[in-house]
C-alpha positions in Angstrom: 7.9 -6.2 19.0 8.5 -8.1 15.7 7.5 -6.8 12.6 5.5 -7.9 9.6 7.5 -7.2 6.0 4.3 -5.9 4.0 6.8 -6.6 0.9 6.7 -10.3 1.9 3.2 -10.6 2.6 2.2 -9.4 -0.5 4.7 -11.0 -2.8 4.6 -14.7 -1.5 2.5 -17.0 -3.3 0.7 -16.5 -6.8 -1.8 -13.8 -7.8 -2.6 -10.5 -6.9 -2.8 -9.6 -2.5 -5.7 -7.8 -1.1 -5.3 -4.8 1.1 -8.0 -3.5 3.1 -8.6 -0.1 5.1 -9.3 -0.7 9.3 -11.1 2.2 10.6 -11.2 0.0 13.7 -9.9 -3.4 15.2 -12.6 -5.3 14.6 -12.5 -4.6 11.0 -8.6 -5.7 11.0 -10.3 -8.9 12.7 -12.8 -8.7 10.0 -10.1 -8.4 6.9 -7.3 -10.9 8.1 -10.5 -13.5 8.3 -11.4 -12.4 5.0 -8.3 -13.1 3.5 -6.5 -9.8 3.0 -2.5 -9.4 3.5 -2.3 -6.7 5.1 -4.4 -3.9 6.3 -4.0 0.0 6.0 -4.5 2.4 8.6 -5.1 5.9 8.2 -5.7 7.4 12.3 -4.4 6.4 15.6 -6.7 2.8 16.3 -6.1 1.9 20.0 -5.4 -2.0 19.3 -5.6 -2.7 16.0 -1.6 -4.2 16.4 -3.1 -6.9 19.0 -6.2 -7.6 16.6 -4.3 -8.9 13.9 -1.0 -10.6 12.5 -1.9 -9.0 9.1 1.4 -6.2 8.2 0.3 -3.0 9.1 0.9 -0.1 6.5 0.7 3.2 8.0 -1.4 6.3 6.6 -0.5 8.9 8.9 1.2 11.9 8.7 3.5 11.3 11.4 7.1 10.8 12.5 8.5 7.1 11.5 9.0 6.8 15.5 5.0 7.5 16.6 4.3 5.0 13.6 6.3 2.2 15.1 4.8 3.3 18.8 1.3 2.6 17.2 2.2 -1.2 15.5 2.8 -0.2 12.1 5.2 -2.4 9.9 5.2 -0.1 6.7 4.7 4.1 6.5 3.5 5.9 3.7 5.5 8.8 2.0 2.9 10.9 0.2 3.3 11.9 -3.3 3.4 15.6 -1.9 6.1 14.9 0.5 8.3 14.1 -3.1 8.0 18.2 -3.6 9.6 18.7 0.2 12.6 19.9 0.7 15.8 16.7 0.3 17.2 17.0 3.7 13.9 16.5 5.2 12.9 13.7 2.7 16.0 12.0 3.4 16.0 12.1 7.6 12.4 10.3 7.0 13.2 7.9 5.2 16.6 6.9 6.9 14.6 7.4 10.3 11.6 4.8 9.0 14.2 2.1 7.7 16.8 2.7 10.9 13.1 1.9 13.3 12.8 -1.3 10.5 9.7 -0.1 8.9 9.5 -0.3 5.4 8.5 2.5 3.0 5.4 2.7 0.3 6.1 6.0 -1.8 2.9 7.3 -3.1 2.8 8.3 -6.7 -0.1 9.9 -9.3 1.5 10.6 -12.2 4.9 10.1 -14.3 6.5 12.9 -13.2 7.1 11.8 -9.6 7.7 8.3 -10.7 10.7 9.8 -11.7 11.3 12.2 -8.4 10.5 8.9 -6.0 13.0 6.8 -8.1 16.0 9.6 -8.7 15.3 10.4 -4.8 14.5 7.1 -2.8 14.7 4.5 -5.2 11.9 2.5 -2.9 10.8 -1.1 -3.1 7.3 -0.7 -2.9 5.2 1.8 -4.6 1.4 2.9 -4.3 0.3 4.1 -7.6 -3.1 6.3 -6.4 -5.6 7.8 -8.7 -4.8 11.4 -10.0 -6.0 14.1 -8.0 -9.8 14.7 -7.9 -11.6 16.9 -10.7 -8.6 16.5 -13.1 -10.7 14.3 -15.3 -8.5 10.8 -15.6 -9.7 7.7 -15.0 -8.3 6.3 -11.7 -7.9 2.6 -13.2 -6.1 4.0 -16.4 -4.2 6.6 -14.3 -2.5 3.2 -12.4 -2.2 0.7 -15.2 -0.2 3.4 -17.6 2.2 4.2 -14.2 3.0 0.2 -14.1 5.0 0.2 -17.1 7.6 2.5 -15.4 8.0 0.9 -11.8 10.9 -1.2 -12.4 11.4 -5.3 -12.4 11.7 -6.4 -8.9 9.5 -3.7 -7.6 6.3 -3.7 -5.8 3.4 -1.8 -7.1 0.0 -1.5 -5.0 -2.9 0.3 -6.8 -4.8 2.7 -4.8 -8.2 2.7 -6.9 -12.0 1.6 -6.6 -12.4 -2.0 -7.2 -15.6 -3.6 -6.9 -15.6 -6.5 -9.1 -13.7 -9.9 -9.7 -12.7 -8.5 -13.7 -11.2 -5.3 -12.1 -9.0 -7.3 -9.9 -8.0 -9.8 -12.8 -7.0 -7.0 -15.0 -4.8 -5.4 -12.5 -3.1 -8.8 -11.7 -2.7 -9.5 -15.4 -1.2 -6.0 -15.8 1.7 -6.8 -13.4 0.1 -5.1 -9.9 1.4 -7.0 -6.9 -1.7 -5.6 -4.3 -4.8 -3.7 -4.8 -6.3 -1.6 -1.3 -10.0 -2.6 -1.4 -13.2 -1.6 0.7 -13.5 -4.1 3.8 -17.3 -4.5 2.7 -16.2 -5.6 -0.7 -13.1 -7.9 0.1 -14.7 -11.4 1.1 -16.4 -11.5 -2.3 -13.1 -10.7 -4.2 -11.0 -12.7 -2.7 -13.0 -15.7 -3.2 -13.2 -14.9 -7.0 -9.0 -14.7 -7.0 -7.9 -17.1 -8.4 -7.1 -20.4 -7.1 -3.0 -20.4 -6.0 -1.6 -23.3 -7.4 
């Protein structure tokens, strides 16, 4: 089975990519018709691989091996799995890139910025909001992150975007991808702007 490179997909061309969740097939169908470049999944969906030719990124705590078994083309590393033990870390990641998946460390805050980097050194990072009730902003959470992902990096935000301005200022800012609803994603992407 070839694989989709998520990193490609969403660094090609100009402007910022649109990433949409797929609770089922049809809305893979749904988002690669709407113009997203690639979609996340975040369960086991029976045939969401044959649905679409969009890169898959994987949501599912689950060995790299089950994720390739299921379509994906990119796994998630949570921001919690930073805090596991090395060895473990390590076997996952080597496992995901030896089954040619690529790897999107999740990260909240500065702190493991720093772990994913000193540990991993990953391509492509998901900055996600901080955890709930601690009172930041989401948006301002992932635009003072950017600063710190290094040039030639990836950075996908991981926040509630609903309007064409949202999506401008993250592109602006430097973000690469934003994951937005399915409902929402045919109206942004025809207010992207224009590639040129």
């Amino acid at each position: 089975m070839s694989q989709r490179r998520l990193s490609q997909a969403i660094s090609e061309g100009d402007g910022i990519s649109l990433i949409a969740p797929a609770p089922d097939a049809q809305a893979a169908v749904s988002a690669e018709q709407a113009g997203a470049e690639g979609v996340v999944v975040d369960r086991d969906l029976p045939g969401v691989r044959e649905a679409t030719g969009l890169p898959i990124l994987w949501r599912v705590a689950s060995a790299p091996s089950e994720a390739v078994n299921r379509g994906a083309d990119a796994l998630l590393i949570t921001a919690d799995a930073l805090s596991l033990d090395d060895e473990w870390l390590a076997h996952r990641w080597h496992e995901a890139q030896e089954l040619g998946l690529e790897c999107v460390i999740e990260v909240r805050n500065p702190e493991e910025l720093e772990l994913a980097l000193e540990r991993l050194d990953p391509e492509i990072f998901l900055l996600a909001p901080p955890q709930p009730g601690d009172g930041d902003d989401p948006l301002e959470n992932v635009l003072d992150l950017l600063p710190d992902i290094p040039a030639g990096k990836l950075a996908i935000a991981d926040v509630a975007i609903t309007t064409p301005d949202e999506i401008a200022g993250l592109e602006r800012a430097g973000v690469d991808a934003v994951i937005v609803a399915a409902q929402s994603l045919a109206g942004l992407v025809r207010a992207a702007p224009p590639e040129v």
